[in-house]
C-alpha positions as a Python dict, from the first residue, in 0.01 Angstrom:
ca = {
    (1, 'X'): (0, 0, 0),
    (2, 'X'): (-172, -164, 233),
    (3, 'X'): (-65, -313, 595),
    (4, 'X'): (-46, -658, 684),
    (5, 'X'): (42, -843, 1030),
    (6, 'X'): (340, -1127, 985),
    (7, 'X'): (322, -1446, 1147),
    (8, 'X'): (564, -1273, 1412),
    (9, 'X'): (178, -1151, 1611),
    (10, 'X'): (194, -1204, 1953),
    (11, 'X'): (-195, -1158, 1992),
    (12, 'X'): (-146, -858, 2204),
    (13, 'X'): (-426, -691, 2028),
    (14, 'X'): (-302, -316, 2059),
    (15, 'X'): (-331, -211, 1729),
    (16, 'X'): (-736, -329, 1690),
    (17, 'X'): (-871, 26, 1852),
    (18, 'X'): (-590, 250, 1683),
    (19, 'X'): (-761, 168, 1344),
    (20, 'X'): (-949, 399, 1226),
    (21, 'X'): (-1129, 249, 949),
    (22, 'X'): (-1159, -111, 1160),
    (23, 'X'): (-972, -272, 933),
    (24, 'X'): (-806, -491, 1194),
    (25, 'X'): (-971, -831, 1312),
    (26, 'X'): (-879, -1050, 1542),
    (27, 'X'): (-839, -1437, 1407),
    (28, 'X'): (-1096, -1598, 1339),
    (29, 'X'): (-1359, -1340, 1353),
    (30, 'X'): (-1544, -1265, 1029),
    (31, 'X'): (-1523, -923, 876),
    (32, 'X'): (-1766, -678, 698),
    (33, 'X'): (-1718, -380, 441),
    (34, 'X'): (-1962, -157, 688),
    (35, 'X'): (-1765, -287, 1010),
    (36, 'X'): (-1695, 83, 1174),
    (37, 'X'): (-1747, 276, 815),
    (38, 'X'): (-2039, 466, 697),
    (39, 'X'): (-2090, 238, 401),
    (40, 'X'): (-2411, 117, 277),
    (41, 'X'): (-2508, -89, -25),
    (42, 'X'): (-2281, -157, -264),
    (43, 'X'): (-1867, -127, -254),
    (44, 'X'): (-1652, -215, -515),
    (45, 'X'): (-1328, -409, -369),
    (46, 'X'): (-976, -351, -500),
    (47, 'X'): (-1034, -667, -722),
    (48, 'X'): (-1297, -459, -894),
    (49, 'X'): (-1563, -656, -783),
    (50, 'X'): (-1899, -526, -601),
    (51, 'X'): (-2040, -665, -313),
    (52, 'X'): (-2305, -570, -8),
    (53, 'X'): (-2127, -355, 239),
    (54, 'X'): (-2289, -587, 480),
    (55, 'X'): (-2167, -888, 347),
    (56, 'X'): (-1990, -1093, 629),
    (57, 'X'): (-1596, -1246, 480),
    (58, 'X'): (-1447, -1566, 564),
    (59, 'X'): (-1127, -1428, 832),
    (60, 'X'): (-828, -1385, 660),
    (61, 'X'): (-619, -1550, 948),
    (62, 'X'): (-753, -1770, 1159),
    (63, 'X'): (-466, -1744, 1438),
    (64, 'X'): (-368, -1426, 1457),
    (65, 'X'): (-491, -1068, 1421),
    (66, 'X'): (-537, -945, 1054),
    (67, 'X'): (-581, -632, 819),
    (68, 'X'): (-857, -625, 567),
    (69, 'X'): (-666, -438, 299),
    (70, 'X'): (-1000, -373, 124),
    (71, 'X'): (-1036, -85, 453),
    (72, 'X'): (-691, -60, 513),
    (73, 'X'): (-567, 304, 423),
    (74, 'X'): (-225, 305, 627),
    (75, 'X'): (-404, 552, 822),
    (76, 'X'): (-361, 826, 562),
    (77, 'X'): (-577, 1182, 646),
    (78, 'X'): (-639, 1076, 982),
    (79, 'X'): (-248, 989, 1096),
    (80, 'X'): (110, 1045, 1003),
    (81, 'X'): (215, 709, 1004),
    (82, 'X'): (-2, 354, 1026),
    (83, 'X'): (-105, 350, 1385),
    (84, 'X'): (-125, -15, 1397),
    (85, 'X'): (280, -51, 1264),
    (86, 'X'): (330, 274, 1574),
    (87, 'X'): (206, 16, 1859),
    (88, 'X'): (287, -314, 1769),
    (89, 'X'): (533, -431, 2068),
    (90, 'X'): (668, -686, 1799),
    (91, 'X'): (688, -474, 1457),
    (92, 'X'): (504, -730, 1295),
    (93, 'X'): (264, -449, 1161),
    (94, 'X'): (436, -387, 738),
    (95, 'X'): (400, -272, 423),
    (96, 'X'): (180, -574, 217),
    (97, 'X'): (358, -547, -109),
    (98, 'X'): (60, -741, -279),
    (99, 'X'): (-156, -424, -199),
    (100, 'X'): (28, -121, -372),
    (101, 'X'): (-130, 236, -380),
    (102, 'X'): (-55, 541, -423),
    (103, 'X'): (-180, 847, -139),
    (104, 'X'): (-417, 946, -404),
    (105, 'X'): (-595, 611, -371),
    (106, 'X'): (-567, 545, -46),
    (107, 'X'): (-755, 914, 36),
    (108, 'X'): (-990, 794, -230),
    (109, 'X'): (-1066, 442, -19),
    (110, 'X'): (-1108, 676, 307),
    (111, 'X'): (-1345, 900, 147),
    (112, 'X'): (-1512, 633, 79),
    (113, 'X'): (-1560, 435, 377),
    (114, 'X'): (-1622, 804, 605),
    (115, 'X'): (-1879, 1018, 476),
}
């Protein structure tokens, strides 16, 4: 599953450059598919729908950091544990139990996104 950021964020903003697939905004800044990916064209969201990889989102929070679990992978084939959750002074880096996937998947996503 993927990773999400509680209210509990202190803004610290240590776990934006551990991401590997920047998948982490800060609030209030809009977010793209192709934001630190390889992706071009089209990419199909966990929804199942398609959009541009280009195509700039609405933020998800607007006052505190956030995880775009369309590019979150919980860091799997590049770490051994979600690097965000590993240097969060606060632990408010968990499990989003709206997201759930399976290691499978989630190497699937990060083939994906790093050609």
């Amino acid at each position: 599953m993927a990773i999400k950021i509680t209210e509990e964020c202190i803004n610290c903003g240590a776990c934006e450059p551990e991401c590997p697939n920047n998948a982490i905004y800060e609030g209030g800044v809009e977010w793209a598919i192709a934001d630190g990916t390889t992706i071009k064209g089209a990419f199909q969201l966990m929804d199942g729908s398609s959009v541009d990889a280009a195509d700039r989102f609405a933020p998800i929070s607007s006052d505190t950091y956030y995880i775009v679990p369309n590019k979150c992978t919980e860091c799997q084939g590049f770490h051994e544990e979600p690097q965000c959750a590993a240097v969060c002074p606060v632990d408010c880096c968990v499990p989003d139990e709206m997201y759930q996937e399976t290691v499978e998947e989630l190497m699937g996503k990060k083939a994906k996104m790093h050609i």
